[in-house]
C-alpha positions in Angstrom: 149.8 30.1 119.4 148.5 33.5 118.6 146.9 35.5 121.3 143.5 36.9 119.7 144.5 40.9 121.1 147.4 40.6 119.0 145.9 39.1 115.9 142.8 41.9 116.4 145.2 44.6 117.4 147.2 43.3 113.7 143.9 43.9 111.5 143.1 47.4 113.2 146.7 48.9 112.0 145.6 47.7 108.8 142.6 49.7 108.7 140.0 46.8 109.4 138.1 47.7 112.3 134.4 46.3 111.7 133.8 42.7 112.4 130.9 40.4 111.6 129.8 36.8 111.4 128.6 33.9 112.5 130.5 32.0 115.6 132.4 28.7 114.8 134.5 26.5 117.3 137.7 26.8 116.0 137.8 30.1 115.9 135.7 30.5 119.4 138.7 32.2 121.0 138.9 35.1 118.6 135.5 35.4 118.2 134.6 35.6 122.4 137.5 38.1 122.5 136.0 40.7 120.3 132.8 39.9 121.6 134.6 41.1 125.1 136.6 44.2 123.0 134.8 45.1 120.1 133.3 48.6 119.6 129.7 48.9 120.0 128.5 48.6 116.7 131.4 47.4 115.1 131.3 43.9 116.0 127.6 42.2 114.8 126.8 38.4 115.1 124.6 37.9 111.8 121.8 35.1 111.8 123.7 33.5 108.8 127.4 34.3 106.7 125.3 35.7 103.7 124.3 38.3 106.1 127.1 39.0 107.5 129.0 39.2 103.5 126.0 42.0 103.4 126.7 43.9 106.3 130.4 43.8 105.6 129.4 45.0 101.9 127.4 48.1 103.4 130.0 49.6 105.7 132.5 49.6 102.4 130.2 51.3 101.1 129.6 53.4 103.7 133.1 54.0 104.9 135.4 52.9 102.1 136.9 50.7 104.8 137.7 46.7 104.5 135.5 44.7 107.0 136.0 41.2 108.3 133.8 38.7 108.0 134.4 35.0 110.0 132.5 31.6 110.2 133.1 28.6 109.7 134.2 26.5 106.6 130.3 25.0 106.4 129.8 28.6 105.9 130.7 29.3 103.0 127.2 27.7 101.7 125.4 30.4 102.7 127.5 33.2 101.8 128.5 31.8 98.0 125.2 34.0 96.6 127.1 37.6 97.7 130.3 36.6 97.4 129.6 35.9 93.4 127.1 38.2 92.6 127.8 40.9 95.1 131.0 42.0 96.3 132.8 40.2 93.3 135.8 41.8 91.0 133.4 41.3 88.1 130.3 43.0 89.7 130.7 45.8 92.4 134.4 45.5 93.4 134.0 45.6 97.3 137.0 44.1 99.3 136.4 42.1 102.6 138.6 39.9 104.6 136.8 36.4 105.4 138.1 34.6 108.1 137.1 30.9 108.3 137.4 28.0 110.5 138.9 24.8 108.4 136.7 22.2 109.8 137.5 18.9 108.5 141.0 19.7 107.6 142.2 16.5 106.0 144.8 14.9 108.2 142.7 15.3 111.0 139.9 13.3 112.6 136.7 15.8 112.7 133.1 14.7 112.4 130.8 13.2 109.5 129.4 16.1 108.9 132.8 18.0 108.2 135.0 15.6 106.3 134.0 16.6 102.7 133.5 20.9 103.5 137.3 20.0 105.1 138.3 18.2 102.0 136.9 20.9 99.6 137.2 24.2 101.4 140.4 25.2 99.7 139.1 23.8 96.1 136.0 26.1 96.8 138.1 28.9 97.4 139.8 28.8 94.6 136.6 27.8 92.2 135.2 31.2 93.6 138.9 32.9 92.6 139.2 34.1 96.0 142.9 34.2 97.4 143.7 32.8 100.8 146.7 32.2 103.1 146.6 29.9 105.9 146.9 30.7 109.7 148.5 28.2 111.9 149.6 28.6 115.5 153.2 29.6 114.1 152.5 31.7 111.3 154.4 34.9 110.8 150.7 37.5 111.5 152.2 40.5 109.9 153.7 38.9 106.9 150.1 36.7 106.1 147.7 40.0 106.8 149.8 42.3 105.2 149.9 40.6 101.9 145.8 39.8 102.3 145.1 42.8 103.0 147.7 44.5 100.3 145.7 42.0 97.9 142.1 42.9 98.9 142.9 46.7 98.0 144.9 46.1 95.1 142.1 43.6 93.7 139.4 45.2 95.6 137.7 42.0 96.2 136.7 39.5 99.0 140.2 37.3 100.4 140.4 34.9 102.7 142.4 33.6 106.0 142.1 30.1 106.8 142.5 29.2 110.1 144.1 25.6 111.2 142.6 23.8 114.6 144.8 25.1 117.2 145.7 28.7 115.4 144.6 30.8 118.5 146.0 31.0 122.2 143.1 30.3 124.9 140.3 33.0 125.7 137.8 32.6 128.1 134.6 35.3 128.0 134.3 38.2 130.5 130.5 38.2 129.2 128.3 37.4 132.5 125.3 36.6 130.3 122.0 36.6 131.4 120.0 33.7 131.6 116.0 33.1 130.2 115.4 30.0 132.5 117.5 28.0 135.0 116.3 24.9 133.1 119.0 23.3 131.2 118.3 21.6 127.8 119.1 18.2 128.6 116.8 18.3 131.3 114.2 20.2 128.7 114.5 16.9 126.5 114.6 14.0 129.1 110.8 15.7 129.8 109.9 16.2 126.0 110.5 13.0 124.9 109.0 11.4 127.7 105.7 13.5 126.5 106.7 12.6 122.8 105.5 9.2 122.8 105.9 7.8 119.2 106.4 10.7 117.5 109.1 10.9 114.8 111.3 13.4 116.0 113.7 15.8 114.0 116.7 17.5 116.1 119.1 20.3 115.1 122.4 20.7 115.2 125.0 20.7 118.0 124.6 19.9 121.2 120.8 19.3 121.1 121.1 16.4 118.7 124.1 14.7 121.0 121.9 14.8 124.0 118.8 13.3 122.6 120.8 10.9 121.5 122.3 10.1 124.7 119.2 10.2 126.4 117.5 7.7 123.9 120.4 5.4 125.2 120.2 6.1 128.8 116.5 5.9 128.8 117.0 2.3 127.4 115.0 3.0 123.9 115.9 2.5 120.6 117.4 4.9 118.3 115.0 6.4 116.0 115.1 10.0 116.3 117.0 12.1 112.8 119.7 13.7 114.5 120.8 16.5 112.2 124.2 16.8 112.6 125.1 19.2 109.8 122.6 22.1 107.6 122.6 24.3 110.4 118.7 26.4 109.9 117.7 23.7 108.2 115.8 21.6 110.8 112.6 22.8 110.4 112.6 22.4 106.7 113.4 18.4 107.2 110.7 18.8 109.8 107.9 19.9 107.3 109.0 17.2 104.3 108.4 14.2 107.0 105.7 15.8 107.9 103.7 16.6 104.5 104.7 13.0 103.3 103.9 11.1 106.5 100.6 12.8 107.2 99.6 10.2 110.2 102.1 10.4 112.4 102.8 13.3 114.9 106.1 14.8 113.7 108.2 16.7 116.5 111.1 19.5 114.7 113.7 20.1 118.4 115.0 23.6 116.7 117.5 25.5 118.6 117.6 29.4 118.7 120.9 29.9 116.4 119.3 27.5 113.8 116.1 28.8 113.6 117.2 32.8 112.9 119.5 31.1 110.5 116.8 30.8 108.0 113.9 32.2 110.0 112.1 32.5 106.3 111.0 28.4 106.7 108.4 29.5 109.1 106.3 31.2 107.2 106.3 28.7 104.5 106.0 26.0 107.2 102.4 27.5 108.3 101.4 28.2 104.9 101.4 24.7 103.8 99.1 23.9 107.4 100.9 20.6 108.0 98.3 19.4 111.1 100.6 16.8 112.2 103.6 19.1 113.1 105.1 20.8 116.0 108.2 23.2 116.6 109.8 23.1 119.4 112.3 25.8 120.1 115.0 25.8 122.8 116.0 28.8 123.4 119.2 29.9 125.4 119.8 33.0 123.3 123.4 31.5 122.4 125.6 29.8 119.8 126.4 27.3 122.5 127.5 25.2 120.8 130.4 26.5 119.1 131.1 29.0 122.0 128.2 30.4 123.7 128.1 33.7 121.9 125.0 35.4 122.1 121.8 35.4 119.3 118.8 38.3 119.3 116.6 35.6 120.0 116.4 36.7 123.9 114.9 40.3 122.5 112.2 38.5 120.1 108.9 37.7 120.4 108.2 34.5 119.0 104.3 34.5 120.1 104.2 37.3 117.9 106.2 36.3 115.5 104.9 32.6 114.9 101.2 34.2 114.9 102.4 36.8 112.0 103.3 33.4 110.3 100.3 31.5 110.4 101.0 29.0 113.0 98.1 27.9 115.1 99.5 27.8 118.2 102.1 29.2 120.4 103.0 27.8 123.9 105.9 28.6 126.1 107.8 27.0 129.3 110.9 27.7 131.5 110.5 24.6 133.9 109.2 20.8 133.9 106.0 22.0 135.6 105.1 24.9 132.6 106.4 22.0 129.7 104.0 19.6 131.0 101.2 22.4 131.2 102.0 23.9 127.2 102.1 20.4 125.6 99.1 19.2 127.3 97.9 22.6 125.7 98.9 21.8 122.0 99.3 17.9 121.9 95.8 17.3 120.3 95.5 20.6 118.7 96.2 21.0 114.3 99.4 21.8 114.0 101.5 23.8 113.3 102.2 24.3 116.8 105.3 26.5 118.0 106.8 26.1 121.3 108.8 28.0 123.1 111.2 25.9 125.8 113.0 28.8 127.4 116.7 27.2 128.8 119.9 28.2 130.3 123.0 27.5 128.4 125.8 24.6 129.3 125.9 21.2 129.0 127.9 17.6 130.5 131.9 17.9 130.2 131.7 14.5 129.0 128.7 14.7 126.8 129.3 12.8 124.4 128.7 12.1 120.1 126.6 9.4 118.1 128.1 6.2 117.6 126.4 5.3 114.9 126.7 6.8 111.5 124.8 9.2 110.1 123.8 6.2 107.3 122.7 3.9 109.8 120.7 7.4 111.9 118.6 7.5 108.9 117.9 4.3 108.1 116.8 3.6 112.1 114.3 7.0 111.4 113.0 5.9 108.3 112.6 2.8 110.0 110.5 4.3 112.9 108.6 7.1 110.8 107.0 4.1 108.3 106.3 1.2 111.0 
């Protein structure tokens, strides 16, 4: 396997020495280690890739210098706008190195949500003319990087290093993070959707969605919730189209911190359109737990602020089962939309585990439950 100081150590000789992007799992070694080693201000976690694709695009232009930017195969979504109409050969000519996780690689067994972006990763790459070499636990490093990199300069455009499941050696943080509550999030949601009721609930992405699932079981109820397993940001969004066509029925969007900078812009549209019937729940840990624990800015940001320069009507926050209980006894009857806050530490079960059902049969059980 390749130990991420070496691989790191690789791209500095080479002149790359600024990294951004947005954590994935597969690459969670590499990306804790230079969260550990990178220079201040040389290493930024953006709230989404196209960010990041930007960043990496205004130290070029800044410096001269080739950046890396990494995230994960699912990704490349969000960053297809700059790399075509940005940093392309055919428009401004700015080199990067992207450095993506290959979720879904076929061959192996991976989840719903990252079968086809496995399947058409490469395909997409190549659609987008980008070159790419592939990074496995036995690759020769100076061989692959050389030639990228030799190729970004020559071309001076984006190329790309895909990273197989298993590439990196085994890193564990140094980071002692600090935590906004000591309450963790499965304990957060065992009390929210005991205050819930019959409420059609919409959860993001990770770890949030596996628990409520899990709990739903445990608590010996059906499952009805839409568990959002993929379209990281995009919770809220989902949140407000129930909503706005299912105008009777409270309508609950579990949002995690990650997700929501993501695409932070679906809040103001969310409050503009004054869906009563709608409430945002954040969980907040300040982390991209799921995919590693790396940190967000959402620990620095004031979302009573923020969600009041938005338009929503209400903001509520709690750190513990007492304040929860308090803040949505606060907002339960009021017109939505309603944000609140549920500030949590990170970590979850060892043996947490994933859906059994199929994300066909998750919607049809939600449909089900939002139209009875």
């Amino acid at each position: 396997m390749i130990e991420s100081k070496k691989f790191i150590q690789k791209l500095n000789n080479t002149g790359i020495e600024f990294f951004t992007g947005v954590p994935d799992s597969l690459l969670k070694d590499f990306c804790a280690y230079i969260d550990d080693h990178g220079e201040p201000g040389k290493h930024i976690i953006t709230a989404n890739e196209g960010n990041a694709i930007g960043l990496a695009a205004g130290y070029h232009l800044a410096t001269n210098k080739i950046a890396a930017v990494y995230m994960q195969n699912s990704g490349l979504g969000n960053a297809v706008n700059p790399l075509t109409s940005l940093v392309d050969k055919e428009v401004y000519k700015i080199p990067m190195l992207l450095i993506i996780g290959w979720r879904g690689e076929p061959g192996f067994k991976d989840e719903p949500q990252h079968v086809k972006q496995g399947r058409v990763t490469l395909s997409q790459l190549n659609l987008l003319e980008i070159p790419y070499q592939l990074l496995q636990s036995n690759s020769n490093l100076d061989s692959v990087i050389d030639e990228l990199v030799n190729t970004a300069l020559q071309t001076n455009a984006p190329v790309a290093l895909v990273v197989k499941k298993g590439a990196f050696a085994s890193y564990t943080s140094k980071r002692v993070q600090s935590k906004l509550s000591d309450m963790k999030r499965e304990d957060a949601l065992d009390d929210l959707l005991g205050l819930i009721g019959d409420a059609s609930i919409v959860s993001t992405t990770g770890k949030t969605s596996r628990e409520v699932y899990e709990l739903r079981t445990r608590r010996g109820e059906i499952q009805r919730d839409f568990l959002t397993v993929g379209a990281m940001g995009h919770t809220g969004s989902i949140a407000l189209g129930v909503a706005l066509a299912s105008p009777t029925k409270r309508v609950v969007c579990i949002d995690g911190d990650g997700s929501l900078l993501m695409h932070l812009g679906s809040m103001p549209v969310i409050a503009s359109l004054k869906p009563k019937n709608l409430i945002h729940v954040l969980l907040n840990n300040q982390s991209h737990e799921s995919v590693g624990g790396q940190l967000t800015v959402a620990g620095q940001m004031d979302f009573a602020l923020i969600s009041k320069g938005c338009g929503y009507t209400t903001y509520e926050v709690a750190d513990d089962t007492e304040t929860l209980k308090q803040a949505w006894s606060n907002l339960k009857d009021k017109d939505g939309p309603c944000l609140l806050e549920i500030r949590i530490s990170i970590g979850s079960r060892d043996d947490l585990g994933r859906p059994a059902s199929t994300p066909e049969e998750n919607k049809l059980s939600f449909m089900a439950w939002n139209n009875n």
